[in-house]
C-alpha positions, -999 to +999 in steps of 0.1 A: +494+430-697+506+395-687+477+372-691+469+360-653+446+333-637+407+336-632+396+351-594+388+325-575+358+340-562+334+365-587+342+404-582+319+423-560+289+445-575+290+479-574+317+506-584+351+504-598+380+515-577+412+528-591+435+503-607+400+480-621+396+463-591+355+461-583+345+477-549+311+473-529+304+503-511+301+494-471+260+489-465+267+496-427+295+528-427+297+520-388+315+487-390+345+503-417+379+498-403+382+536-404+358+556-392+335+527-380+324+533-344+331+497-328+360+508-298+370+468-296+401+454-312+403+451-346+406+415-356+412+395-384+375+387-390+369+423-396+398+425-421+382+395-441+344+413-438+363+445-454+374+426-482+332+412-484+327+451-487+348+462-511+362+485-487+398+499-486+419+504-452+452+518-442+482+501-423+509+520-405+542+512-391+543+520-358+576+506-329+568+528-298+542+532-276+537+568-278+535+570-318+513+535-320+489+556-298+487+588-318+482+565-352+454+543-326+433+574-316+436+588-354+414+557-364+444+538-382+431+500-381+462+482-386+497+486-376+527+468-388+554+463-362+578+461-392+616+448-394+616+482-414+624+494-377+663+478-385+665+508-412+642+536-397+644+529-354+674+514-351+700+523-373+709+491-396+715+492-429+693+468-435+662+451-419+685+415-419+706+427-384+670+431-363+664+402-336+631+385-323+640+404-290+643+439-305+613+426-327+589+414-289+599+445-270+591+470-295+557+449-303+551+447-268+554+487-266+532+492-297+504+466-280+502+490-242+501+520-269+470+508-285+433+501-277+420+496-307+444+487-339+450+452-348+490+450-343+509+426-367+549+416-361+572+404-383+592+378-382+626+388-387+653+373-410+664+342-396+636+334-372+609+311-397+632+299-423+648+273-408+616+252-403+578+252-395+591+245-362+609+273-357+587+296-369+558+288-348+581+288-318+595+324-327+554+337-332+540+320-302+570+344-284+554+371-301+517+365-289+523+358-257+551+378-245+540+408-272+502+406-271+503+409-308+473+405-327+491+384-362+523+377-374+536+384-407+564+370-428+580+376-456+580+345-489+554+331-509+556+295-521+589+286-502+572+296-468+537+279-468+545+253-450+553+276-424+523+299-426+499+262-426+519+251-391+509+289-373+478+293-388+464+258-375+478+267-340+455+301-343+481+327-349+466+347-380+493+353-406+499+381-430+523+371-457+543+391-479+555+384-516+570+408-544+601+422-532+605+407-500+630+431-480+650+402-456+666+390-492+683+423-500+715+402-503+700+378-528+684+407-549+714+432-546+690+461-538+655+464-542+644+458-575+602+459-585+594+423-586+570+407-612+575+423-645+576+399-674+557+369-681+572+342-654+578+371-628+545+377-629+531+343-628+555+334-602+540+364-583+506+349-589+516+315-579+531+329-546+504+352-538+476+320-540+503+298-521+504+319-491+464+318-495+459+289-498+477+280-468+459+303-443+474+334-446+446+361-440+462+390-461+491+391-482+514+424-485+523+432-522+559+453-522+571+471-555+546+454-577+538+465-612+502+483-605+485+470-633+494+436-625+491+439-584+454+449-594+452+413-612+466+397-580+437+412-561+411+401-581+428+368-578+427+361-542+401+360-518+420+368-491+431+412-489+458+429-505+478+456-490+499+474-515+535+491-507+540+503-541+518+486-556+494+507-570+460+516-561+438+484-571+451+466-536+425+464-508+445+483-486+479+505-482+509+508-462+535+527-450+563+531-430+556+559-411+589+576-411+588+578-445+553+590-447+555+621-421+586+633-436+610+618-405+633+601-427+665+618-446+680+615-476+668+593-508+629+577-499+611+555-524+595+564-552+554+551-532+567+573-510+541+602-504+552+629-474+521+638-457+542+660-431+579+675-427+584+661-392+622+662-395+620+705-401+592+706-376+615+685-350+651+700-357+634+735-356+619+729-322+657+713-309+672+749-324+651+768-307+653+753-278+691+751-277+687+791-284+667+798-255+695+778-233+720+792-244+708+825-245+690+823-207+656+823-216+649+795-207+638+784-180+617+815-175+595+823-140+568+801-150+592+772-156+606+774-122+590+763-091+586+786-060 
């Protein structure tokens, strides 16, 4: 294992969670991001108070009203308006087409959906990387029109500065390093990220960067496990894993990809915890059936 930098701050007492990361079992089960009992918002104080616990979380994707509010009432703390939408909602090949208007009214959507969830944004490609500047313009649009709760965006080192500019005019920010999904042209696919000595500690340096300047959480994507687990104990700040391994502070997923929705080829993270895509296409057969056939409407579908 590549030899990594000290935690900044001494691992919490108690047991050890999968992946040799230390976890501190919540003294007070009430105030857990799942399951807890508190009906208010989520914010980003609680996300920081889970980390002090030792506890782990789960994030969803979530781009409509009506799904963001099944995932709300199941107890899901976080959800990720994600630029995965370009791929998964709205039928790019890629997450680089998606703009900050498809980006605001989808967010906006998720935010009437929800009562409780802490709802994140993305910034999409081309709407922070030209400056600080434009960045904070581009999330402003996203908490005031949106109602979002955070912003996230995707770079480690090379976007600091912009994560230091929002963060001191109070818009939390959840950073993301590893593979970063916007530079699919750069990378020519979607390779794991971090695995040899410099790849790691140029994972390491970006994951402290965005720490350092403000960020509240950092998203690791297609990490080595062994070495997203030495990130964690690294930073401060909470770690949500997209395969990444199970020694992050919390997990995520895009939620196409983990109710069985989406077709064809899905990552190897990827766990189906549903077959919504037979489920669904089995309810439009049957239904076409029943038209076609004339059993539907029946008399108790018809008014009188």
């Amino acid at each position: 294992m590549t030899q990594l930098s000290p935690a900044r701050k001494p691992a919490a007492e108690g047991t050890t969670a999968p992946g040799g990361s230390a976890a501190k079992p919540a003294s007070d089960s009430s105030k857990a991001l799942y399951g807890g009992k508190s009906s208010r918002r989520v914010t980003v104080r609680d996300i920081a108070a889970a980390k002090e616990r030792g506890e782990k979380w789960p994030m969803l994707t979530a781009y409509d009203a009506m799904t963001a509010s099944v995932f709300d009432e199941a107890g899901i703390p976080v959800l990720l308006v994600g630029d995965s939408m370009g791929n998964c909602h709205l039928g790019y090949e890629s997450t680089v087409p998606v703009t900050m208007d498809e980006i605001t009214i989808l967010s906006a959507a998720v935010v009437r959906g929800t009562k409780r969830a802490l709802i994140v944004a993305d910034l999409p490609f081309g709407a922070f990387q030209e400056s600080p500047v434009q960045a904070l313009r581009n999330a402003t649009r996203l908490v005031k029109e949106a109602g979002v709760g955070a912003v996230k965006l995707e770079g480690g080192e090379r976007s600091a500065h912009q994560i230091e500019l929002l963060v001191s005019a109070g818009i939390p920010v959840m950073a993301h390093v590893g593979l970063t999904p916007q530079s699919v042209n750069a990378y020519g696919g979607y390779p794991v990220q971090g695995r040899g000595e410099e790849a790691a500690q140029q994972l390491l340096r970006d994951a402290k960067a965005v720490q350092d300047a403000g960020a509240f959480s950092v998203v690791l994507e297609a990490v080595p496990a062994e070495l997203a687990a030495e990130v964690t104990r690294s930073l401060h700040i909470p770690t949500v894993g997209i395969g990444a391994g199970a020694g992050c502070d919390a997990q995520v997923l895009v939620w196409t990809d983990m109710a069985g929705l989406t077709s064809g080829h899905v990552p190897r993270f990827v766990k189906k915890y549903a077959d919504l895509r037979n489920v669904l296409g089995s309810a439009a057969r049957d239904f076409a059936e029943e038209v076609v056939g004339g059993a539907f409407p029946a008399r108790e579908h018809s008014f009188r």
